[in-house]
TORKEPA-766369 format. One record per atom (N, C-alpha, C, O): atom name; residue number from 1; z, x, y; residue in one letter. Coordinates in steps of 0.001 Angstrom, whole numbers, plus 500000, padded with zeros to 6 digits. Last residue first. Layout:
# residues N
site | pos | pz | px | py | code
CA | NUM | Z | X | Y | a
...
# end
This chain:
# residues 104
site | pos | pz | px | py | code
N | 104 | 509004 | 513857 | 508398 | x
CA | 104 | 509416 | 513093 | 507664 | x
C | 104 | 510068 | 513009 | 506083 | x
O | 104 | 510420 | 511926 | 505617 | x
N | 103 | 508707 | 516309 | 509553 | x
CA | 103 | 509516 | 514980 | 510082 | x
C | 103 | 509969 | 514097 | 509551 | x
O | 103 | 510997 | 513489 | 509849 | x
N | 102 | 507039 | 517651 | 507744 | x
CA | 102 | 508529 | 518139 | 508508 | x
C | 102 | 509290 | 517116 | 508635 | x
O | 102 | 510344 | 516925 | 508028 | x
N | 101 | 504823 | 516211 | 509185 | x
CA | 101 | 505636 | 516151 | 507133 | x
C | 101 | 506410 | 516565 | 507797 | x
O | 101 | 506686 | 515822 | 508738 | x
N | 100 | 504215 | 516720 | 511665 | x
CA | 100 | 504646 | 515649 | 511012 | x
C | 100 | 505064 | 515047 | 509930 | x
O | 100 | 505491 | 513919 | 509686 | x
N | 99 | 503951 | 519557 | 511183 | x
CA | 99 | 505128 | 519472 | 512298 | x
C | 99 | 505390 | 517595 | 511651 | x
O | 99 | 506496 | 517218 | 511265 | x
N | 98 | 501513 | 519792 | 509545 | x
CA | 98 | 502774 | 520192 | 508904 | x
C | 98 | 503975 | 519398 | 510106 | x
O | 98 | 504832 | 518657 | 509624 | x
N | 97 | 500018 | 516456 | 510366 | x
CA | 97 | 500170 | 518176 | 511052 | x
C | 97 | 501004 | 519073 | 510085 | x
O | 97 | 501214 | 518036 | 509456 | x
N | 96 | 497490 | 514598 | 508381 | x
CA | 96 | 498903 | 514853 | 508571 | x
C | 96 | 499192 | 516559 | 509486 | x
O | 96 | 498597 | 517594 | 509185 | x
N | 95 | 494136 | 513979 | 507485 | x
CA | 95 | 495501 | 514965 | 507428 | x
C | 95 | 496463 | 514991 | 508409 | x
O | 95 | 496100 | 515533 | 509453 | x
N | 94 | 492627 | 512164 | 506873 | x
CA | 94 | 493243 | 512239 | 508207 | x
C | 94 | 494309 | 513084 | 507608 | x
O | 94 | 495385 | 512576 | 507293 | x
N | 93 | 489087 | 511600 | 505388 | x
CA | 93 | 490496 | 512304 | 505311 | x
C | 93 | 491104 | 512713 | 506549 | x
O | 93 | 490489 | 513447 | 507323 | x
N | 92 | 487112 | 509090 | 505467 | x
CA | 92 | 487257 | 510603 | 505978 | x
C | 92 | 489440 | 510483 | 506156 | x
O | 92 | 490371 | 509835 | 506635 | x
N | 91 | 485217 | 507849 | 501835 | x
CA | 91 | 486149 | 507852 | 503386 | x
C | 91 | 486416 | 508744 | 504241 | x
O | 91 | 485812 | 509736 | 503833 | x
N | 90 | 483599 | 508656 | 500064 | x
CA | 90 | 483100 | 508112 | 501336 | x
C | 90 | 484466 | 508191 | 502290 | x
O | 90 | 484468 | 508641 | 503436 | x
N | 89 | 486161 | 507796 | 497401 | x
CA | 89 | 484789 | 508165 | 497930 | x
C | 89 | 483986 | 507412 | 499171 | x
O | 89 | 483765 | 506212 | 499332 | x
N | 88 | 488291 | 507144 | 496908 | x
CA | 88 | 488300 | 507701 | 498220 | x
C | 88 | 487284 | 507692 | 498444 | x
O | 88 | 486988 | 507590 | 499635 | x
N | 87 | 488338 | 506314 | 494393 | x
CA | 87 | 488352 | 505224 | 495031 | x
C | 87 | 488329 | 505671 | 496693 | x
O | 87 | 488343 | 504836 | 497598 | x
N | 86 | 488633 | 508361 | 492539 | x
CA | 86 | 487009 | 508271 | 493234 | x
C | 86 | 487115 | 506800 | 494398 | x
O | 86 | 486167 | 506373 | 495057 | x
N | 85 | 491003 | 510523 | 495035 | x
CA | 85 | 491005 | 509854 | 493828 | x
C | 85 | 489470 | 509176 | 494045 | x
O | 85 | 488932 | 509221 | 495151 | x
N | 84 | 492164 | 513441 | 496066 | x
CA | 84 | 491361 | 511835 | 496726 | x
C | 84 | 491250 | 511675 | 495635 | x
O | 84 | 491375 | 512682 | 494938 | x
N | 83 | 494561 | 515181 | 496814 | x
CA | 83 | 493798 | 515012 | 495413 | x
C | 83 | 493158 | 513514 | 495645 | x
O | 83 | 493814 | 512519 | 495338 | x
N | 82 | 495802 | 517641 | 498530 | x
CA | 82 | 495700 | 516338 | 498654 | x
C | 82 | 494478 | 516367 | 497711 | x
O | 82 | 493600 | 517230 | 497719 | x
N | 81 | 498778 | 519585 | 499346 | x
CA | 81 | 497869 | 519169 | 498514 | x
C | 81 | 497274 | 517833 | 498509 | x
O | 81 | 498032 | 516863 | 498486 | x
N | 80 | 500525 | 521142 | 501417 | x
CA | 80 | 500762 | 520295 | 500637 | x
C | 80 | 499179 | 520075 | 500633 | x
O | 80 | 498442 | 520299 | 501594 | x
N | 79 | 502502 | 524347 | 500770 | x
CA | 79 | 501779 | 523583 | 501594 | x
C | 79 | 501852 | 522339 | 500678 | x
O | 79 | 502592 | 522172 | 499708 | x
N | 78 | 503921 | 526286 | 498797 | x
CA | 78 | 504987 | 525525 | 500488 | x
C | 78 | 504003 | 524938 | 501302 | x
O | 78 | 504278 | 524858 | 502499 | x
N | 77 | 503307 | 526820 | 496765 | x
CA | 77 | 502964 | 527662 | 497771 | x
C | 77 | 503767 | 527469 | 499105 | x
O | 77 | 504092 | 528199 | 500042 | x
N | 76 | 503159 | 524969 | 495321 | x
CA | 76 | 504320 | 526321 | 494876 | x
C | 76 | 503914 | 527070 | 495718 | x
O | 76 | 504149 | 528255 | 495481 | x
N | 75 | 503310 | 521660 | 497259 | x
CA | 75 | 502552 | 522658 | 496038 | x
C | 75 | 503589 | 523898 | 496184 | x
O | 75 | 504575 | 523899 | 496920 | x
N | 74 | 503392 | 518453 | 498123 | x
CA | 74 | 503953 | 519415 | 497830 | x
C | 74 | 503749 | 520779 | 496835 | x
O | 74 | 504107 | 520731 | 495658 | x
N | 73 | 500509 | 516304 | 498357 | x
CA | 73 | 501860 | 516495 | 497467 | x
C | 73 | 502139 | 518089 | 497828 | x
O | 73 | 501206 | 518892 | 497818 | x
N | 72 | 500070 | 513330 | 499881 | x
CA | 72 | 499610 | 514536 | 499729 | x
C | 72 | 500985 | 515300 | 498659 | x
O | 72 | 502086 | 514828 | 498378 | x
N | 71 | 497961 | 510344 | 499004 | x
CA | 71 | 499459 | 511129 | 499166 | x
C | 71 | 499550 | 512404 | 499270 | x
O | 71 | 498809 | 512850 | 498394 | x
N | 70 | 495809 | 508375 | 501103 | x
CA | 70 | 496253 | 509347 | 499052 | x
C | 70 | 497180 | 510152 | 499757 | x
O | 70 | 497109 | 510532 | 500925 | x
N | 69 | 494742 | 505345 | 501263 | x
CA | 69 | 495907 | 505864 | 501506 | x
C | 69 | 496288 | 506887 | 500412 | x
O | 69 | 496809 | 506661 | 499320 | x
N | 68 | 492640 | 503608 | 501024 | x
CA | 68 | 492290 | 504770 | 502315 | x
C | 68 | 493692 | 505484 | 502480 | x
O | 68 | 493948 | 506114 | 503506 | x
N | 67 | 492979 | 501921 | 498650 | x
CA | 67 | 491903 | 503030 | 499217 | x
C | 67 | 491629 | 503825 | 500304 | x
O | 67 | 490652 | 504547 | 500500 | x
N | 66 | 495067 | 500772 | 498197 | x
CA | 66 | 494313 | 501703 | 497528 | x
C | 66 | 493336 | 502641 | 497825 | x
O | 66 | 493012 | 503746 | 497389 | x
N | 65 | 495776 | 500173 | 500895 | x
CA | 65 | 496437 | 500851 | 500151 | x
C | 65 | 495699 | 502030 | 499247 | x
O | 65 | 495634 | 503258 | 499306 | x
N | 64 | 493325 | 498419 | 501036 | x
CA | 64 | 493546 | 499264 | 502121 | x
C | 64 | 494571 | 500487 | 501326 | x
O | 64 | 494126 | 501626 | 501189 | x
N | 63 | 493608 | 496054 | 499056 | x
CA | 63 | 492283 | 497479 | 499478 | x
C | 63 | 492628 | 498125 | 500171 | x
O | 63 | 491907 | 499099 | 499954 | x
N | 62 | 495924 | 495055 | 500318 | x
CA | 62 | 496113 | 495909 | 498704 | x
C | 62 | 494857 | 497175 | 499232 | x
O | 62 | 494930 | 498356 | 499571 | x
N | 61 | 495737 | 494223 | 502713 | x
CA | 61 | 496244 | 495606 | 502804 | x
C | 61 | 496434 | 495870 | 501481 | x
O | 61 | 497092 | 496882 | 501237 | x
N | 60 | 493364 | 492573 | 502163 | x
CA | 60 | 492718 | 493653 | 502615 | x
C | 60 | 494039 | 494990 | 503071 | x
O | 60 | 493800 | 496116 | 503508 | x
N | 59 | 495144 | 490675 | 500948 | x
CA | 59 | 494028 | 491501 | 499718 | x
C | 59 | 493716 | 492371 | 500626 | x
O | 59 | 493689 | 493455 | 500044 | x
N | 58 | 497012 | 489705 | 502403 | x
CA | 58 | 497771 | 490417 | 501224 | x
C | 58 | 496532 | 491310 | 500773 | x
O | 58 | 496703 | 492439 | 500315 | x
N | 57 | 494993 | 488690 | 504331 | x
CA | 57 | 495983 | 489612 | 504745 | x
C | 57 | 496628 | 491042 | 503350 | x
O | 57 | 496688 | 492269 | 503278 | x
N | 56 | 494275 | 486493 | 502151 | x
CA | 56 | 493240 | 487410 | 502915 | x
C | 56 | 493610 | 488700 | 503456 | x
O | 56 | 492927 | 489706 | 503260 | x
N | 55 | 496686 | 484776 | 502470 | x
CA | 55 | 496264 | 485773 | 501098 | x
C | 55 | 494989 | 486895 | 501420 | x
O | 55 | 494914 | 488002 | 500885 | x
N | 54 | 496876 | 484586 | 505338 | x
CA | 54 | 497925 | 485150 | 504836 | x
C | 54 | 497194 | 485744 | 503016 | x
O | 54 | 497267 | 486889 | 502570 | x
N | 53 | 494611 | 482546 | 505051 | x
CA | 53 | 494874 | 483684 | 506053 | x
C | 53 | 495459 | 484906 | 505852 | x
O | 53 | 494944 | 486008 | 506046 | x
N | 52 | 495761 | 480896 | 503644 | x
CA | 52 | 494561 | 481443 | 502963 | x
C | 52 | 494361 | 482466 | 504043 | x
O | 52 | 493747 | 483438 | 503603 | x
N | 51 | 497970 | 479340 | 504356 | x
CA | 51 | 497869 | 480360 | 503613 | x
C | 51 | 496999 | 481128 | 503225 | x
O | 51 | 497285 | 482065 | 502479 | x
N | 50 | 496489 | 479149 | 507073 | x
CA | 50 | 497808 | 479743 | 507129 | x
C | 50 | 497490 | 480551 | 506373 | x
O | 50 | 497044 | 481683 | 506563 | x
N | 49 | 494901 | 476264 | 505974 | x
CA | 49 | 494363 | 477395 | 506625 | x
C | 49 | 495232 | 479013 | 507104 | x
O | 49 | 494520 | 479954 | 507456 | x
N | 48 | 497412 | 475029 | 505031 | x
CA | 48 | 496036 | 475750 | 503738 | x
C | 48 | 495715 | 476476 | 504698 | x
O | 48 | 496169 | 477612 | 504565 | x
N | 47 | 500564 | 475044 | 506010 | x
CA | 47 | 498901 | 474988 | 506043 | x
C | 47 | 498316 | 475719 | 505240 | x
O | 47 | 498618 | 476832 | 504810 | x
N | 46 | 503220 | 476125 | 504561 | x
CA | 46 | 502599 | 474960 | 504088 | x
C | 46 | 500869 | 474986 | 504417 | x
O | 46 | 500016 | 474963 | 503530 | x
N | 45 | 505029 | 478847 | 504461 | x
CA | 45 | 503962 | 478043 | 505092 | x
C | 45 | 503518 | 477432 | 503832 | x
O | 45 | 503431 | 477831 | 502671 | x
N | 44 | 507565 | 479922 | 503319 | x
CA | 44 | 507255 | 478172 | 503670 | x
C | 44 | 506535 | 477699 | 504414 | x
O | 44 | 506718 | 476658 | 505046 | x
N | 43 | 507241 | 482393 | 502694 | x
CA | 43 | 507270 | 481480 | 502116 | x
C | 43 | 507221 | 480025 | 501938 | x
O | 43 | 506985 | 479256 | 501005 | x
N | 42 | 507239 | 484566 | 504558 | x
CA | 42 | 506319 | 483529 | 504957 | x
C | 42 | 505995 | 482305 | 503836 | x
O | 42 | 505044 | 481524 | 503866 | x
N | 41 | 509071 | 486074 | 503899 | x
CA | 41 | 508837 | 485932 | 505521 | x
C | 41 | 508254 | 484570 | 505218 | x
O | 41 | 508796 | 483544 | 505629 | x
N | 40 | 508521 | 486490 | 501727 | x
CA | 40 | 509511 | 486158 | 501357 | x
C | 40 | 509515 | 484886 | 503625 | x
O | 40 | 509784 | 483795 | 504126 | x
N | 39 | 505943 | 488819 | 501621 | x
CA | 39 | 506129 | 487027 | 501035 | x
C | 39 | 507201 | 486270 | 501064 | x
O | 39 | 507072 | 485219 | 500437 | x
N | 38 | 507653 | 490946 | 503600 | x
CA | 38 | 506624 | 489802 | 504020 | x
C | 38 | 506377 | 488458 | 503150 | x
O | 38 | 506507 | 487323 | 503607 | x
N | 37 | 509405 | 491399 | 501225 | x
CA | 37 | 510043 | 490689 | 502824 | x
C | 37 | 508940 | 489958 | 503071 | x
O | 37 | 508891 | 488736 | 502927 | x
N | 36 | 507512 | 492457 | 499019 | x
CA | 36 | 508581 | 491189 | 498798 | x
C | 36 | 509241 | 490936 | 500309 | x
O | 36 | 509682 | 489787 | 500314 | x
N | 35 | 506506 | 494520 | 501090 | x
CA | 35 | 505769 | 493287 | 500387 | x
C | 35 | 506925 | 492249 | 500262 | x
O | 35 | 507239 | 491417 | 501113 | x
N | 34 | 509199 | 496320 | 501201 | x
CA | 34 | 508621 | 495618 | 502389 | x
C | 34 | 507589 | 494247 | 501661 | x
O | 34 | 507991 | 493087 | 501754 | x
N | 33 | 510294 | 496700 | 498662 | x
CA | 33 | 510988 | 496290 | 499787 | x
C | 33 | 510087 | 495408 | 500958 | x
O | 33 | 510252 | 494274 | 501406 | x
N | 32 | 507575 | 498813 | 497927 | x
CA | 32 | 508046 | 497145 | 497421 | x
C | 32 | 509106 | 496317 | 497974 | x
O | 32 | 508926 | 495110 | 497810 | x
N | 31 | 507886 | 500734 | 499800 | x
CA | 31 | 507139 | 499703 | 500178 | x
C | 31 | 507040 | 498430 | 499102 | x
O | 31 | 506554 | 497330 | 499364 | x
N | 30 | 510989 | 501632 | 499218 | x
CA | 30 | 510504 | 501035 | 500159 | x
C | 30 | 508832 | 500319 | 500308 | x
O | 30 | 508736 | 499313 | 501011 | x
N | 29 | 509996 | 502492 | 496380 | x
CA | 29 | 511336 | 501529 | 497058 | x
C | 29 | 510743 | 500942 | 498295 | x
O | 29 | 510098 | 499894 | 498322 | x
N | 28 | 507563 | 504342 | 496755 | x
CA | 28 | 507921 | 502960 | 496171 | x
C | 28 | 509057 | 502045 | 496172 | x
O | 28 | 508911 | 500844 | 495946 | x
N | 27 | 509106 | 505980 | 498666 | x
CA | 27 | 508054 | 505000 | 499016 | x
C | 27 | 507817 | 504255 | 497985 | x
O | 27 | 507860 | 503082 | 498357 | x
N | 26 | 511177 | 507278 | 496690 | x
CA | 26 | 511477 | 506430 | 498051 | x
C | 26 | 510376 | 505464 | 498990 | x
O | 26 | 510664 | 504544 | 499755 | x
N | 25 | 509925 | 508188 | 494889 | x
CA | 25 | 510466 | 507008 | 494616 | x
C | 25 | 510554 | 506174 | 495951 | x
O | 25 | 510220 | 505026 | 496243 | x
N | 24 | 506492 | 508964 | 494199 | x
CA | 24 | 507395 | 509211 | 495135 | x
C | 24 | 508358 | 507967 | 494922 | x
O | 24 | 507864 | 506847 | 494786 | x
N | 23 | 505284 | 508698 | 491880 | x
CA | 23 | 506091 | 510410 | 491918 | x
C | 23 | 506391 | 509813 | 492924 | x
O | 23 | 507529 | 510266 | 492803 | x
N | 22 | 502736 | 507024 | 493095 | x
CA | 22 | 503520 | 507256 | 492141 | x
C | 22 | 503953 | 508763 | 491808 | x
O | 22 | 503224 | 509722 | 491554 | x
N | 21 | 501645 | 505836 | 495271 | x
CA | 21 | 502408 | 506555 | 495628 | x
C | 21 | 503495 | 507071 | 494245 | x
O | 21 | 504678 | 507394 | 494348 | x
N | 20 | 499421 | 504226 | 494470 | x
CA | 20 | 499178 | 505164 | 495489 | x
C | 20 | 500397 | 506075 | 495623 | x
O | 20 | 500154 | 507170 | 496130 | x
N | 19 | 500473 | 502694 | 492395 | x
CA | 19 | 499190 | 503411 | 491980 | x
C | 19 | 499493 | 504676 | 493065 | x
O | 19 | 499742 | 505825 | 492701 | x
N | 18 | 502141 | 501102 | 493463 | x
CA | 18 | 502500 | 501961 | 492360 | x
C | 18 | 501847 | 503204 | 492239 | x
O | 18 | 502298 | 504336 | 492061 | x
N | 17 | 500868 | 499630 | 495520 | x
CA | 17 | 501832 | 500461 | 495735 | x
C | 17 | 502480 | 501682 | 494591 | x
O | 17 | 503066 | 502740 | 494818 | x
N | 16 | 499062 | 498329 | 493862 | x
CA | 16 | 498453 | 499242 | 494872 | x
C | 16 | 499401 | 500228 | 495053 | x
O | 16 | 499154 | 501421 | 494878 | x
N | 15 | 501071 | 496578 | 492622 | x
CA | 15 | 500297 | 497453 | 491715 | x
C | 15 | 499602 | 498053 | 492947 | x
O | 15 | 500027 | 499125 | 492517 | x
N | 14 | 501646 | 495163 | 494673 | x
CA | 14 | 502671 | 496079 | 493923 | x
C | 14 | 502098 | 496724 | 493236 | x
O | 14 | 502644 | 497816 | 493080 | x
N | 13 | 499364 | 493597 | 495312 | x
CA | 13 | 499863 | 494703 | 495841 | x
C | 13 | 501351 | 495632 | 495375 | x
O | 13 | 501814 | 496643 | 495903 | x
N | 12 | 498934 | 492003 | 493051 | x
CA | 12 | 498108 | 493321 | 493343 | x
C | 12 | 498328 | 494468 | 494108 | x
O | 12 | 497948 | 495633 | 493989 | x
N | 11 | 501350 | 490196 | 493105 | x
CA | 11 | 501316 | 491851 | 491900 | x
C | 11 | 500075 | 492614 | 492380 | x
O | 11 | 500066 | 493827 | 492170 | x
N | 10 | 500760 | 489007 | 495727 | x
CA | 10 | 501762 | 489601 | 495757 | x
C | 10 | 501545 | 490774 | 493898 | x
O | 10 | 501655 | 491999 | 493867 | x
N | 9 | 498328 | 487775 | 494561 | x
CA | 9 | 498137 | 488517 | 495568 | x
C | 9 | 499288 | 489468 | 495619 | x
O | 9 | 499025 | 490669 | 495572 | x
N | 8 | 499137 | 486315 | 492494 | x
CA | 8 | 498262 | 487011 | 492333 | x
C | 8 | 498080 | 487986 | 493118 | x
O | 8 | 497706 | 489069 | 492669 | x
N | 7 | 500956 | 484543 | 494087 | x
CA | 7 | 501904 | 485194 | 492824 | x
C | 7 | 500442 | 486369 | 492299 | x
O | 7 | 500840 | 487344 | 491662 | x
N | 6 | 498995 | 483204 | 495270 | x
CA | 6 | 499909 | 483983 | 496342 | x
C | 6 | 500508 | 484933 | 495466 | x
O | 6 | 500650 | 486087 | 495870 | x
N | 5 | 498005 | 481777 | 493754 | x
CA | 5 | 496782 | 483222 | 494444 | x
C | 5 | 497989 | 483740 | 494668 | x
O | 5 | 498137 | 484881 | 494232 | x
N | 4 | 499603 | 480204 | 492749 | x
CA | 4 | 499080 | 481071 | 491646 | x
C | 4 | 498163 | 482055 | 492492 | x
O | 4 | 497638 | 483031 | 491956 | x
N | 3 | 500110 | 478769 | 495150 | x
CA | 3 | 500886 | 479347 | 494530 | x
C | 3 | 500617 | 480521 | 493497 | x
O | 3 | 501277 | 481558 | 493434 | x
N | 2 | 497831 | 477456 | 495619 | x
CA | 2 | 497730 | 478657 | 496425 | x
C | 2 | 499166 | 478890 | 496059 | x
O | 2 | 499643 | 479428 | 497058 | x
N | 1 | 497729 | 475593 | 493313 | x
CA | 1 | 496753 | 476662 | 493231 | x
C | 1 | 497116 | 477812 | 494168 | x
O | 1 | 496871 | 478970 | 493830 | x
# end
């Protein structure tokens, strides 16, 4: 059974990752890179109390993804744009400096 959560848990968050960052390749590379390390990290826990820790982990950084993480995008002006989706509703928006897009 905690095979079939874990194989449940691991596509929700690939599907979070899709959702939130789609148009960007390099963050979808990389953060499906990273998920598959962490399940890969922790593939041979055995304790029930562990794994159910660990699937608890996987679901509050899918919710988290989805929901407190919107992308800002690049506009024809040379700023960048941010489009909250209704899954934002209620949250408070942390904008980024320009000096820290720059950076990255």
């Amino acid at each position: 059974m905690a095979r079939v959560e874990a194989l449940n848990a691991y596509r929700a968050l690939l599907r979070a990752t899709r959702k939130t960052f789609a148009g960007d390749t390099f963050m979808l590379k990389e953060s499906s890179v990273e998920v598959r390390r962490k399940f890969e990290d922790n593939r041979h826990v055995t304790s029930e109390a562990d794994i159910q820790r660990l699937l608890g982990e996987a679901q509050e950084a899918s919710h988290f993804i989805t929901n407190m993480i919107v992308q800002a995008k690049l506009n024809s002006s040379g700023g960048y744009a941010v489009k909250p989706d209704k899954e934002h509703a209620g949250a408070t928006l942390e904008v980024p400096s320009e000096e820290l897009l720059r950076k990255s």
